[in-house]
C-alpha positions as a Markdown table, in Angstrom:
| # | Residue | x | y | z |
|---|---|---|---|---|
| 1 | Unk | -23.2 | -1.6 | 14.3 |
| 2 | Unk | -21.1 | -3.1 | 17.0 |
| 3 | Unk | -17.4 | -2.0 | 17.8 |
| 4 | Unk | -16.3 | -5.3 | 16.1 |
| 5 | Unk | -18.4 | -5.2 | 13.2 |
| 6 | Unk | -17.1 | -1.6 | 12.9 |
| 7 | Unk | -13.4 | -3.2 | 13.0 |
| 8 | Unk | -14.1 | -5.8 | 10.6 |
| 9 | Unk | -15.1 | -3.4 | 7.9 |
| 10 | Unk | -12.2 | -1.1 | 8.6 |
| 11 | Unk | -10.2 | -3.7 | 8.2 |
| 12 | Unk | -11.5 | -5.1 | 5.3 |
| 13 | Unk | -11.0 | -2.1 | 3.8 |
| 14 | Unk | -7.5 | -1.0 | 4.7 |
| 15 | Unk | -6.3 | -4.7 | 3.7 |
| 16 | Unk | -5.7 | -3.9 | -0.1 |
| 17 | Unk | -3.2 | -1.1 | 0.8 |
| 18 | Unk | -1.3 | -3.0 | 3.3 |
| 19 | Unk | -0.9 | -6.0 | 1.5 |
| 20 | Unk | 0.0 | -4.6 | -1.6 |
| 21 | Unk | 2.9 | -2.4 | 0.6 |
| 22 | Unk | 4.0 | -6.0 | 1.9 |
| 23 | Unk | 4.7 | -7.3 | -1.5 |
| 24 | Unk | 6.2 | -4.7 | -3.0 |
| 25 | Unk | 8.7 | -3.9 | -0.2 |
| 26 | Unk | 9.4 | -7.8 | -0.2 |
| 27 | Unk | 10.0 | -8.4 | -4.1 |
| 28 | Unk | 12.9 | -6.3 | -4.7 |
| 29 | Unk | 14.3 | -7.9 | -1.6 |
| 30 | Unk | 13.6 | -11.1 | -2.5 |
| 31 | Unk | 14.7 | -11.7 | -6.2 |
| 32 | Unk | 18.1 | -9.5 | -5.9 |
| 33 | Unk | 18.7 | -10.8 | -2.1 |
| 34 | Unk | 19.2 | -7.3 | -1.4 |
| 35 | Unk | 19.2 | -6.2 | 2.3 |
| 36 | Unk | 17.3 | -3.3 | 3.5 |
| 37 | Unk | 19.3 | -0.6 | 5.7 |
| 38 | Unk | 18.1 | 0.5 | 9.2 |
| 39 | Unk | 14.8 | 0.2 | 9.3 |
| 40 | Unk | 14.1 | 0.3 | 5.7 |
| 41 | Unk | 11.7 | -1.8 | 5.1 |
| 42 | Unk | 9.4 | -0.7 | 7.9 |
| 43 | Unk | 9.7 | 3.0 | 6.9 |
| 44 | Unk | 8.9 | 1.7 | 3.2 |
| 45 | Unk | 5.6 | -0.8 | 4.0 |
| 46 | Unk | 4.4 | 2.2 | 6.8 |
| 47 | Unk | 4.6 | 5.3 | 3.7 |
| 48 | Unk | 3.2 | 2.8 | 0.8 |
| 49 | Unk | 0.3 | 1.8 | 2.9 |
| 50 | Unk | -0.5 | 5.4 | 4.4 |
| 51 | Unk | -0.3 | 6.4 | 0.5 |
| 52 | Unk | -2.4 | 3.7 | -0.6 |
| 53 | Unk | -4.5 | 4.0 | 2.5 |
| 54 | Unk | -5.4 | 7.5 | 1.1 |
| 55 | Unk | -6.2 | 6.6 | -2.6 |
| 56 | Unk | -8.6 | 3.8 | -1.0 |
| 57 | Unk | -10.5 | 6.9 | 1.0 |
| 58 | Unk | -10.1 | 9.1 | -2.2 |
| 59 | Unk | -11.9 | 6.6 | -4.1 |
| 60 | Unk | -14.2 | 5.9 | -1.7 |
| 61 | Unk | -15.2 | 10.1 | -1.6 |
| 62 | Unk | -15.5 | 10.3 | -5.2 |
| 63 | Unk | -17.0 | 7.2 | -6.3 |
| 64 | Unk | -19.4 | 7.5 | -2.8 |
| 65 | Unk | -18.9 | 3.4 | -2.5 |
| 66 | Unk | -15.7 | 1.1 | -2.0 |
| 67 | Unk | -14.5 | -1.5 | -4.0 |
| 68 | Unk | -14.4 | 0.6 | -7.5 |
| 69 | Unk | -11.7 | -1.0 | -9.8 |
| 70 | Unk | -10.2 | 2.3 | -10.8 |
| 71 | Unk | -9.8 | 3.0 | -7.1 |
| 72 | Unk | -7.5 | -0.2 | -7.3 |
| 73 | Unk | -6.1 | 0.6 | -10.0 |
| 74 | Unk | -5.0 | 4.0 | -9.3 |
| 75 | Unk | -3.6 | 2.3 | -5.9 |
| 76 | Unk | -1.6 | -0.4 | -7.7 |
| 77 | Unk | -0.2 | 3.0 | -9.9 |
| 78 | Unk | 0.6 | 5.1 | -6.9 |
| 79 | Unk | 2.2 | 2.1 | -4.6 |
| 80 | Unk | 4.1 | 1.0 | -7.9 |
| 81 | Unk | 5.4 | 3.9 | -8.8 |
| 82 | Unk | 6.5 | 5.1 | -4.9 |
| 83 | Unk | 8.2 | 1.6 | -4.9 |
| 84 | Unk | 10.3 | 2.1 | -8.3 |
| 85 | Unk | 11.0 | 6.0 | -6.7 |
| 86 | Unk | 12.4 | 4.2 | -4.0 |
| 87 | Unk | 14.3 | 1.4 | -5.3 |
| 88 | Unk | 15.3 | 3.2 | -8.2 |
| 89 | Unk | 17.4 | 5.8 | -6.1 |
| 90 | Unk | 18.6 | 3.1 | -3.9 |
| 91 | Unk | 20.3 | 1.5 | -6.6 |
| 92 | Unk | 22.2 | 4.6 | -7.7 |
């Protein structure tokens, strides 16, 4: 396997996470035109996709292959529920 190939499939594989970290930092930002303080939404897309980016290689342990829908599942549950932690306690 060449270096590329090798970064192709990492890629591939890390892409759920970050995207999903993209659009849930951007939605509540989006629809209530709220801005996001210092660095916020940096801090928030980096911690959602190093969490998700985790579940992915939990999933890919246990089930011994990637692209398992309860993996994604349990990553849509953990990135959802981190973002309503964190928009929840913003908006106190």
């Amino acid at each position: 396997m060449t270096f590329l190939t090798l970064a192709g499939h990492l890629a591939n594989f890390l892409v759920p996470a970050v995207v999903m970290a993209v659009i849930l930092a951007l939605m509540p930002r989006t629809l209530r035109k709220a801005r996001a303080g210092r660095g916020g939404f940096w801090r928030e897309v980096g911690w959602s996709s190093l969490a998700g980016t985790l579940v992915l290689v939990a999933g890919l342990v246990w089930f011994g292959r990637d692209g398992k829908i309860a993996t994604y599942a349990v990553l849509v549950l953990v990135q959802g529920t981190l973002a309503w932690y964190w928009h929840g306690r913003g908006a106190r």
